[in-house]
C-alpha positions, 0 to 999 in steps of 0.5 A: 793805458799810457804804458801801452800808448808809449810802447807804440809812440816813436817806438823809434826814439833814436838816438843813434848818429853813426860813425866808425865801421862794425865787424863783418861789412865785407860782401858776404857772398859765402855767407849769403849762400849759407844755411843754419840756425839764426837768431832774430830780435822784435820789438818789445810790443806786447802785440808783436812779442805775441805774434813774434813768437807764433811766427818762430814756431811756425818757421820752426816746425818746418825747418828743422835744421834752420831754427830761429832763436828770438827774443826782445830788442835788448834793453837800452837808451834806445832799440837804435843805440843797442842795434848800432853798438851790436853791429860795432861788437859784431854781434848783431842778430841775423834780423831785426823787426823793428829797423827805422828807416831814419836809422838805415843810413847810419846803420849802413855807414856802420857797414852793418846791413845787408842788401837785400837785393844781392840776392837772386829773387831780392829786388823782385820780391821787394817790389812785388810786395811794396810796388811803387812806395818801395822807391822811397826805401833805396839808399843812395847807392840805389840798393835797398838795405831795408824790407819794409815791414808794417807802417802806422798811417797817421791820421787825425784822430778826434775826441767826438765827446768833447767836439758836441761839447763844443757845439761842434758837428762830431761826426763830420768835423770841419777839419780839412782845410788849414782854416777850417782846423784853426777855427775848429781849434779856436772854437774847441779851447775857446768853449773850455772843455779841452785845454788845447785843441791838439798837443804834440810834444813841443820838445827837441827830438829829431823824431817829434816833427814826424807827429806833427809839421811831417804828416801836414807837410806830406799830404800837403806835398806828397814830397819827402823832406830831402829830395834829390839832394834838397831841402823841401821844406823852404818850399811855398807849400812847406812854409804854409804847414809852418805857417799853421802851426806857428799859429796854432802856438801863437794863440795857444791852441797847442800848447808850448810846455810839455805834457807828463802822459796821454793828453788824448787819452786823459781829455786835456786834448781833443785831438791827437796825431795818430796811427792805427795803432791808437785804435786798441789802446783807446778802444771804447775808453774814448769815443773817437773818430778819425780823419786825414790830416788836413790841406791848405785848401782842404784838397785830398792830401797827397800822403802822410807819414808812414811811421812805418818799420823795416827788417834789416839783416845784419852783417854778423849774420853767417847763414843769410840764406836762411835769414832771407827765407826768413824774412820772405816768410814773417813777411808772407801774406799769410804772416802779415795777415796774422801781423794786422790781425794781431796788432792793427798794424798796416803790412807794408803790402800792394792793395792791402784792403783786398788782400784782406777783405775779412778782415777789413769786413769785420774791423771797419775803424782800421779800413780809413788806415788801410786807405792811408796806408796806399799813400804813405810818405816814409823819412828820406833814406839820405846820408845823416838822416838823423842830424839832417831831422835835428837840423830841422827840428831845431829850426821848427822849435825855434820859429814855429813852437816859440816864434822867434825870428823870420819863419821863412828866413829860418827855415831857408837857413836850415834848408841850406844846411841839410842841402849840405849834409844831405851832399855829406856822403 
């Protein structure tokens, strides 16, 4: 269970600070119009290795002299790090299932991506799959270098064992509200059958704030972390998420030192931040159950993160036509209903549940998801997305996890200095 647990977690460790420019990033407009064979790279889920391979076969069946070579992201620090060094030797793939949103815009300072509205029917049918959620995915010269593909809503999921344990009601836990999770917490760690209520990894990287402050941020909010050039998180709303948290670490409900596994899976957590994705590696292993993220005021929350992942196409790709029939058939109704079908996973598509109603009929704990999924809040698409999250990040370990300092004087301080890179074009 913990090697399926860490394929899924931030599958998207990225390490990956753009400079310099890769080959092929001139307008493509010959290459955007030419057929052929292709290859594409996936991830290394064994889910999606699955489902990968079915949707090659299916393409190649009916596109003879268009075939799909595919195979694993290459092995490396991270899938990002492989990507950004393919795109500098010029020797990326066609496409990519597996694309960060917070890696496109190092990506794309690479010169490495394809718009995808350069061609005819691009923006139409980005649109017409994604609808309004699709705004979050343009970069900032306002074209969209990213298909977004499937997220992970991130919801709170609870162990119901450990919570009747704790003489809590494990089928209507109190755990909307800001106060109500703090006592919830409390009374959890205080009755001793969990050594933390919740335990997010309490390290460094960029990426661990989308797993914990992001998604409270989020449905609290509903704004993004950057908007229009600033910094939200210096924001009242902002400061509060912060706020929760800082206690939540100052009275050990979350613990300050790391976790060597699956704190959720192995009972030393009776919470866990999650996505869908959670449902079939913990299945009956743990009797869980699953909520929104709470609100200050325990209010309906305004979104959560998506943890979600694109399709880029790549410059070093010589038959883009065929790659954007590609991508429009992986990302077909029928393709994403194989997609959800095959790992849980919520396609990036308008009114999901209806779309589906079988399916969502038959797997019931994954509809909350797909509820989720209709409110997603995606990592800004914002020059230096990475150093800006580090930047954060660093502030966050700072005065949240070990409390040092002002928190809301930190936390302004570091706003000002993502304003900064956020202008850094």
């Amino acid at each position: 269970m913990k090697k399926a647990l860490l394929v899924m977690l931030p599958a998207a460790a990225l390490a990956l600070t753009a400079c310099g420019s890769g080959a092929g990033s001139d307008s493509g407009s010959a290459a955007n119009d030419a057929r052929g064979p292709i290859t594409i790279w996936y991830s290394n889920n064994a889910q999606e290795v699955a489902w990968g391979k079915s949707m090659v076969a299916a393409w190649n069946a009916a596109h003879p002299k268009e075939k799909v070579s595919a195979q694993e992201i290459p092995a490396g620090k991270s899938s990002e790090e492989v990507i950004g060094a393919a795109i500098t030797a010029g020797n990326a793939p066609c496409l990519v299932l597996n694309t960060a949103p917070a890696a496109v815009p190092g990506f794309q300072k690479q010169g490495g991506l394809v718009a995808l509205d350069d061609f005819p029917d691009g923006k139409q049918y980005l649109q017409s799959r994604v609808g309004d959620r699709l705004a979050q995915y343009a970069s900032p010269d306002g074209k969209y270098y990213q298909m977004p593909w499937k997220s992970n809503p991130v919801m709170i999921f609870y162990n119901k064992q450990l919570f009747k344990k704790a003489g809590l009601d494990a089928e209507h836990p109190k755990l909307a509200s800001y106060q109500d999770f703090l006592a919830t917490s409390r009374k959890l760690v205080k009755s001793g059958v969990a050594k933390a209520a919740i335990w997010p990894a309490p390290t460094s990287e960029f990426y661990q704030s989308w797993f914990d402050y992001y998604p409270m941020f989020a449905a609290q909010t509903g704004k993004q972390l950057v908007e229009d050039g600033k910094a939200q998180f210096d924001s009242p709303e902002g400061i509060k998420a912060a706020e929760m948290w800082k206690t939540m670490y100052s009275e050990g409900l979350a613990p300050k030192e790391s976790f060597n596994g699956d704190s959720f899976g192995e009972g030393k957590a009776a919470m866990a931040t999650v996505g869908p994705w959670a449902v079939s590696v913990y299945g009956d292993k743990v009797k869980w159950g699953a909520v929104p993220v709470p609100t200050a005021d325990g209010a309906a929350g305004k979104g959560t993160f998506s943890d979600e992942k694109s399709i880029g196409m790549y410059t070093s790709c010589k038959n883009r036509a065929t790659a954007w029939d590609v991508m429009k058939f992986a990302t077909s109704k029928q393709q994403d209903g194989k997609l959800l079908e095959a790992t849980g996973q919520m396609p990036m598509r308008q009114a999901l549940t209806s779309a589906y109603p079988s399916y969502f009929a038959s797997h019931k704990e994954y509809e909350v998801f797909a509820q989720q999924a209709e409110h997603t809040i995606e990592a800004p698409n914002v020059p230096n997305s990475v150093e800006i999250w580090q930047t954060f990040r660093d502030a966050y370990t700072k005065a949240v996890i070990f409390g040092k300092g002002d928190l809301t004087a930190t936390l302004k301080d570091a706003a000002g200095k993502v304003g900064k890179l956020a202008e850094n074009q």
